[in-house]
C-alpha positions, 0 to 999 in steps of 0.5 A: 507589477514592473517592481515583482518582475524585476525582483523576480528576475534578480532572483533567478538570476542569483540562483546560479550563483547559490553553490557559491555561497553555499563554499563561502565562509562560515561563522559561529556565534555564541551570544550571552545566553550560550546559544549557538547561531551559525552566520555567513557574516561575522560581524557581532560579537562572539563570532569565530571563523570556521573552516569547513572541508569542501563538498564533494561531489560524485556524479550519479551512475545509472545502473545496468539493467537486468536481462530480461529472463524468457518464460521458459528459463527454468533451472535444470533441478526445477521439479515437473508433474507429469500430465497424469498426476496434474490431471488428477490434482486438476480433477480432485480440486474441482471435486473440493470446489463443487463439495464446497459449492454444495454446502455453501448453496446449502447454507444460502437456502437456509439463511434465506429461510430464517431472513424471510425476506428481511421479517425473520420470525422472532424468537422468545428469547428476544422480547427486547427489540434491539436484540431481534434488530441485531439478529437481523442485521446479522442474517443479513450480514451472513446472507451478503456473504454466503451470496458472495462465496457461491459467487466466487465459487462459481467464478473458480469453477468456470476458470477451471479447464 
């Protein structure tokens, strides 16, 4: 234990000195098969010395930041709706939701009518039964979704002013 601890601290205490080694002196060796090898030592054969330039380093710069912009910093040319148009615009999209509200809770009825509860009435056309499970399991599928479109219908209706 004694023997990781000092292990542990020689090697903290080189760390410092890493940038050090990092400018020392650089080999590059060839070996008999052509291949390359970079080395802080040049002892073997086919080592050459290289001269590398020096780091350079630039100290980091923390970036201005931007003025925060108020809400009301609108440019001159900004186009406006007066108070009437947006009230019709306001009125006609309710109308197009309540429309869509109808025929999607239109469409649920009848959804519901053909599911039956999950028991939807088989057809002729279905005397294989893995085709009336499939036409199941899409009504069902449909049923999940109209259900979540008139929820999501009523939800824009109630944020309307």
């Amino acid at each position: 234990m004694k023997r990781q601890f000092v292990i542990l601290l020689f090697s903290a205490a080189a760390i410092p000195a890493l940038p050090a080694f990092a400018q020392s002196e650089v080999y590059l060796c060839v070996d008999s098969n052509g291949n390359r090898e970079y080395k802080n030592t040049g002892a073997t054969k086919g080592c050459k010395r290289i001269d590398l330039p020096g780091v350079t380093t630039v100290p980091a710069t923390t970036p201005k930041k931007p003025a925060p912009q108020t809400a009301s910093a609108k440019p001159s040319d900004f186009p406006r709706v007066n108070d009437t148009v947006q009230k019709a615009r306001d009125s006609d999209r309710k109308q197009i939701l309540q429309d869509e509200m109808r025929t999607e809770e239109q469409k649920l009825a009848a959804i519901r009518a053909e599911y039956n509860n999950g028991e939807p009435e088989r057809r002729g056309d279905e005397r294989n039964y893995a085709k009336y499970q499939d036409r199941t399991a899409a009504l069902k599928d449909d049923l999940a979704r109209t259900e979540k479109n008139v929820e999501a219908l009523k939800r824009e209706l109630g944020n309307l002013k």
